[in-house]
C-alpha positions as CSV (number, residue, x, y, z in Angstrom):
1,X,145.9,98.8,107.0
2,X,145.1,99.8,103.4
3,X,143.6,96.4,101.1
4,X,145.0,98.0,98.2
5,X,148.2,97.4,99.1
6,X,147.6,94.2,100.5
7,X,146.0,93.2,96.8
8,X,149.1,93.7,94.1
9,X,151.3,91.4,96.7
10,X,149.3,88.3,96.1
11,X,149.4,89.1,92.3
12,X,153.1,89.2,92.4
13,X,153.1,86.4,94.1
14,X,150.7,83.6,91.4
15,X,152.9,85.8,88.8
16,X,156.4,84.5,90.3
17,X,154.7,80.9,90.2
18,X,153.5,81.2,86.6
19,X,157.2,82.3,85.7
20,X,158.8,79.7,87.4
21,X,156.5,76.9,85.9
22,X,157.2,79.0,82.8
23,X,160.7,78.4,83.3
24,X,160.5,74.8,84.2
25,X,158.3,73.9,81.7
26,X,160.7,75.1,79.1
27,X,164.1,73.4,80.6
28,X,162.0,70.1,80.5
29,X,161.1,71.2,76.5
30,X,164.9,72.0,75.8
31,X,166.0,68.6,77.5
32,X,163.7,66.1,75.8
33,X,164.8,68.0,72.6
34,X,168.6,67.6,73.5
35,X,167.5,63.9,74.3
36,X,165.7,63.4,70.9
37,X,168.7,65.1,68.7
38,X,170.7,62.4,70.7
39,X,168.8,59.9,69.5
40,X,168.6,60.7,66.0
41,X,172.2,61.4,65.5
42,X,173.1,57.5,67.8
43,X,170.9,56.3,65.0
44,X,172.5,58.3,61.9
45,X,176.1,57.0,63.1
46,X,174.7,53.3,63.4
47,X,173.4,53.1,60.0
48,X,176.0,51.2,57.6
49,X,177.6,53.9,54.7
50,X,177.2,52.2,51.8
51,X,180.4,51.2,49.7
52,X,181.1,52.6,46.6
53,X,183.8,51.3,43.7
54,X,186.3,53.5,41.2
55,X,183.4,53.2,39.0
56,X,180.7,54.6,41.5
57,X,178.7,52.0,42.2
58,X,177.3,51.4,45.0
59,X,178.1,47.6,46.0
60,X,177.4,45.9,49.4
61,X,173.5,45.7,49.6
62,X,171.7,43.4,49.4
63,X,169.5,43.2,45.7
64,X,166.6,41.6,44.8
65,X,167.2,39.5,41.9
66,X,164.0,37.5,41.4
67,X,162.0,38.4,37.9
């Protein structure tokens, strides 16, 4: 039996792992960014468009009046 061979196999080996967490670690990165966008665009289509006139104003918010 020659150890040389016997070396590079285990190196292939922890180097598939790594990949694979590689791999993993990046579908998990691309999901919670999916899930964020998500998020952000639930909260963009929640928010009220504000209401403007023929004159462009914008009317239907609230003001504060007190001097």
């Amino acid at each position: 039996m020659d150890v040389s061979k016997a070396k590079p196999q285990q190196v292939q080996q922890v180097q598939a792992t790594k990949r694979a967490e590689q791999v993993q670690q990046t579908q998990r990165r691309e999901a919670q960014v999916q899930a964020e966008q998500a998020q952000t665009q639930k909260a963009a289509e929640n928010k009220p468009r504000p209401n403007v006139n023929g004159q462009g104003q914008t009317i239907g918010t609230r003001l504060n009046v007190t001097a």
